[in-house]
C-alpha positions in Angstrom: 20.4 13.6 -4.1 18.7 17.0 -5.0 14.7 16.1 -5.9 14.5 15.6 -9.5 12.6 18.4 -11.1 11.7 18.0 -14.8 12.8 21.1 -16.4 12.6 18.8 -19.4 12.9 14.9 -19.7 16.6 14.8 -21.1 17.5 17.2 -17.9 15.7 14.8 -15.5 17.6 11.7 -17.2 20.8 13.2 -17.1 20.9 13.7 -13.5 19.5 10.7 -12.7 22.0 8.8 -14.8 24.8 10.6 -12.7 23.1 9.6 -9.8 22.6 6.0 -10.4 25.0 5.2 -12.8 25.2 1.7 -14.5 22.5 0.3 -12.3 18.7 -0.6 -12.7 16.0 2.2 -12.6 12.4 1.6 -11.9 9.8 4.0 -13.4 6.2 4.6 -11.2 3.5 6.1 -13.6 1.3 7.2 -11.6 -1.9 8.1 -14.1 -6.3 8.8 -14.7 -6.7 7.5 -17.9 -8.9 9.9 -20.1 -8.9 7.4 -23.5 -9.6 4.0 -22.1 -8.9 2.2 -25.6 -6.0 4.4 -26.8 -4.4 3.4 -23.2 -5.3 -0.4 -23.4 -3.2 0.1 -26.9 -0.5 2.1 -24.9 0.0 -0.7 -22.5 0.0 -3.7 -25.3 2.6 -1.5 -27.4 4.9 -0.5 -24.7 5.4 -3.6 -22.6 8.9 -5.0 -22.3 10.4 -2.4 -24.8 14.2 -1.6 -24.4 15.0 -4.5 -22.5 12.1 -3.4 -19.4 10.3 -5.9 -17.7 6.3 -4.4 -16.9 6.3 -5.6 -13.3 2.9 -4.8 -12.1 -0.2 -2.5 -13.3 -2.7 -2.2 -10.5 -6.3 -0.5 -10.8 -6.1 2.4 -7.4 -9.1 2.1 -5.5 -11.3 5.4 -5.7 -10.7 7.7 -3.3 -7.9 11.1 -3.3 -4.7 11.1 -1.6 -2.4 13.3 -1.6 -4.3 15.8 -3.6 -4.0 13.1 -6.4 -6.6 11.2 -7.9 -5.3 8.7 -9.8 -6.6 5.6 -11.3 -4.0 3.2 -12.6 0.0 2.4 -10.8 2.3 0.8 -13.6 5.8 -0.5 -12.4 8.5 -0.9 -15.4 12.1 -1.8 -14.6 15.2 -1.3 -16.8 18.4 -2.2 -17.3 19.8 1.2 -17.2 19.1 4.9 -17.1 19.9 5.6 -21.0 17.2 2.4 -21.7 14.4 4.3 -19.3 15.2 7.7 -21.0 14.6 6.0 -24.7 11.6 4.4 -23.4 10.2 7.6 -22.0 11.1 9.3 -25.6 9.1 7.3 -27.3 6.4 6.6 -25.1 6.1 9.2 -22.3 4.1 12.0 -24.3 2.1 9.2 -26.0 1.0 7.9 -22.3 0.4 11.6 -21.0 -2.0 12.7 -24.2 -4.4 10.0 -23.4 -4.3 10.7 -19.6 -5.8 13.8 -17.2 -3.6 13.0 -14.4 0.1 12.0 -15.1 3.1 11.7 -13.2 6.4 9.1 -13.0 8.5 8.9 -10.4 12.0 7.6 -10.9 13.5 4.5 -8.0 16.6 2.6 -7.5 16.0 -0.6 -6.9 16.3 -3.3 -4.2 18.0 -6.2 -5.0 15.8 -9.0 -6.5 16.7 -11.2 -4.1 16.0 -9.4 -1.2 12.4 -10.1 -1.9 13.1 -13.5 -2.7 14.4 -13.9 0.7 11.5 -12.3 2.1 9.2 -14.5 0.1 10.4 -17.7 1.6 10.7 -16.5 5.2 7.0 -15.8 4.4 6.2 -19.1 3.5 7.8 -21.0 6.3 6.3 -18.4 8.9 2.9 -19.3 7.5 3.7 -22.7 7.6 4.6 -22.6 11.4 2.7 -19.7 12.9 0.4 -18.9 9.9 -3.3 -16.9 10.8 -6.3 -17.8 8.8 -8.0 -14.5 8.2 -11.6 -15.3 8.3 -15.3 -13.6 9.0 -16.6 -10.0 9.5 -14.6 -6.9 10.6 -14.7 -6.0 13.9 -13.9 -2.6 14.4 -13.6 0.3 11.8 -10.0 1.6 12.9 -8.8 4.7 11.6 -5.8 6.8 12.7 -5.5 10.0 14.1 -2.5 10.9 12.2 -3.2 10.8 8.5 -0.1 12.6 7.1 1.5 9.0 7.4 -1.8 7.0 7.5 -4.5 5.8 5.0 -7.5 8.8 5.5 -10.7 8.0 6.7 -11.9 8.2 2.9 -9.8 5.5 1.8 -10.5 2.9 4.8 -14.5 3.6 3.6 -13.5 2.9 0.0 -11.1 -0.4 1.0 -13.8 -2.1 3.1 -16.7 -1.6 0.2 -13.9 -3.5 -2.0 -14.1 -7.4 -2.8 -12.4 -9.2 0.7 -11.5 -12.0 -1.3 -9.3 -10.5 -4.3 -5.7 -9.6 -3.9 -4.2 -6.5 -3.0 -1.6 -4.2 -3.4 -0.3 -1.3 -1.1 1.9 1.2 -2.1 3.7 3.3 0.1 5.9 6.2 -0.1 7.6 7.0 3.2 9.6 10.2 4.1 11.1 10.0 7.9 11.4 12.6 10.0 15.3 13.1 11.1 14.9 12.9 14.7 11.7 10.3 15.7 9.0 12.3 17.6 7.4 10.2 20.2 4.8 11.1 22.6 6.4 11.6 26.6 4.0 8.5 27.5 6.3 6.2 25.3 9.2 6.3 27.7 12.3 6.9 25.1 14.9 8.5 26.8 17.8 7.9 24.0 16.8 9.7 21.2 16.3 7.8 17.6 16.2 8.7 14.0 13.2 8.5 12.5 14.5 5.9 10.5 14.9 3.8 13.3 11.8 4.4 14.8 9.8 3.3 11.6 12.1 -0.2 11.5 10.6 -0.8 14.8 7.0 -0.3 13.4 8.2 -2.7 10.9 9.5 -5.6 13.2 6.3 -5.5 14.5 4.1 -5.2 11.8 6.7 -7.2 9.7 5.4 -10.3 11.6 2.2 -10.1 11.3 2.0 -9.6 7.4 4.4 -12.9 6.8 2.3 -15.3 9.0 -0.8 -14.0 6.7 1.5 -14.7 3.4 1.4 -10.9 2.4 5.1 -9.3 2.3 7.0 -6.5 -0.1 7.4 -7.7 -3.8 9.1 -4.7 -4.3 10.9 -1.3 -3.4 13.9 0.9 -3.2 15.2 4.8 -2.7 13.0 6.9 -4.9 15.0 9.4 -7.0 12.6 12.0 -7.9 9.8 13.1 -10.4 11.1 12.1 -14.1 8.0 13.7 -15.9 4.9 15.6 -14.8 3.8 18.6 -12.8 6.9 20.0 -10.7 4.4 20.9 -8.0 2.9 17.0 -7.7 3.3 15.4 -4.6 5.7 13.5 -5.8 8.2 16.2 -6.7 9.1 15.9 -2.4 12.0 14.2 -1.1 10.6 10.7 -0.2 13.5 8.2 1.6 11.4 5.1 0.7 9.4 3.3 -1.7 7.9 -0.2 -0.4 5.0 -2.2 -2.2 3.6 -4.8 -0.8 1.4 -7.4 -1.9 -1.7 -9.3 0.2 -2.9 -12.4 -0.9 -6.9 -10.9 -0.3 -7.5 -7.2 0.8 -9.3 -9.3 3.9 -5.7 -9.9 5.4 -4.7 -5.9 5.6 -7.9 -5.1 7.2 -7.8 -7.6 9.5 -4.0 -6.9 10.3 -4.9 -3.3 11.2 -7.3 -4.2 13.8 -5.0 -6.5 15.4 -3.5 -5.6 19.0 -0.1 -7.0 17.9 0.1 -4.1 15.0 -1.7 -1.4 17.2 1.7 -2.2 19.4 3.4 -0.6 16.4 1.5 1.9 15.7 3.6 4.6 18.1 6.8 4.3 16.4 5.5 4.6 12.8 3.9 7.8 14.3 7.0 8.6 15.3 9.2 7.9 12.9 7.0 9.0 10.0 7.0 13.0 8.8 4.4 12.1 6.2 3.6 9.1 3.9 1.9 8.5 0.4 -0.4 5.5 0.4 -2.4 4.0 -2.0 -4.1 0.8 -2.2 -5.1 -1.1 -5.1 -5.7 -4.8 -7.1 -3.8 -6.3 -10.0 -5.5 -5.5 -13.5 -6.8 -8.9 -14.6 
């Protein structure tokens, strides 16, 4: 579909309700909190209103991506299109008076039990093949490519964090239509870029379920609902994954990993750019 761009909310609804029709619709607020009590009201007063279910609310670790520097990630899900557009009618401009930074991105959903599914494989993979991550880092990796990587900024800010709490990564992937790899790879049949970043994820797809981490949710982000038309999150974007780590220790450890580093090429590849963020639940 055409990127979402909110002339005004009631546009932005209507298109997306022709877009998605009768099915669930996830709203992303993406926000810096200016009023700390007026927002802890917000969140109290707006959960599970018109038949949503508040799925996650994540505190961002400090450090700008994307030219965004935002502080707080809320996840709501709803029945319908018509039930997010009454939400945001009522609570939208309440939310964005008490923030400096304010955006909400609009996705379709995966099926619920796709990550059910995933959950279990998980747990049986840990069960069988499962990896203890344990004791100091041993390299400080960083990538070359950062349109589709974390920055060096935000691998300073991850490892400064508490090892031991859980984590959350958010990722916004936009693939490139043809994948892009290096002459040194050897791919003599041309991919999509698609199918060069399921590669990446075979790979790395391993290696997160024998450490119990795997996607709790995602889907095909529909564009900006409310906020800046110029924000980063006004692009196209072809996927919206968010996965959970049962201790920030586990991703840092993943990433320094040969197994992963194997990966590495065909995310590079298959990636045009990426929005990443990583952050733990609000307690």
């Amino acid at each position: 579909m055409d990127r979402l761009v909110p002339r005004n909310l009631n546009t932005s609804c209507r298109l997306l309700e022709k877009e998605v029709g009768r099915g669930k619709i996830a709203l992303v607020f993406h926000i810096s909190v200016n009023d700390v009590a007026g927002y802890q009201h917000w969140l109290t007063e707006s959960q599970n209103k018109f038949n949503s279910r508040r799925l996650y609310c994540v505190n961002i670790d400090p450090a700008p991506r994307e030219g965004m520097l935002i502080d707080q990630l809320v996840i709501d899900e709803f029945a319908s299109v018509q039930l997010a557009s009454e939400f945001m009618s009522v609570y939208g401009d309440a939310l964005k008076a008490l923030c400096s930074i304010y955006a909400v991105l609009a996705v379709k959903p995966e099926p619920l039990m796709t990550f059910c599914v995933v959950r279990v494989i998980s747990w049986f993979i840990r069960l069988f093949k499962g990896v203890q991550d344990k004791g100091p880092l041993t390299s400080n990796w960083s990538a070359d490519n950062i349109a589709v990587w974390p920055d060096k900024k935000q691998m300073e800010v991850a490892r400064n964090q508490d090892m031991d709490k859980t984590l959350y990564v958010y990722n916004l992937n936009k693939y490139r239509i043809e994948a892009d790899y290096p002459p040194s790879a050897n791919i003599n049949k041309p991919i999509s870029g698609s199918d060069a970043y399921d590669r990446y994820a075979k790979i790395a797809g391993f290696e997160l379920l024998r450490r119990g981490a795997f996607p709790v949710y995602g889907g095909k982000p529909m564009g900006l609902v409310d906020g800046e038309p110029d924000c980063m999150l006004a692009d196209h974007w072809d996927k919206f994954i968010f996965v959970r780590y049962p201790k920030r220790q586990n991703l840092l450890t993943l990433i320094e990993s040969e197994a992963f580093q194997q990966g590495q090429i065909h995310r590079d590849a298959g990636l045009e750019r990426a929005a990443i963020f990583l952050g733990e639940p609000v307690e």
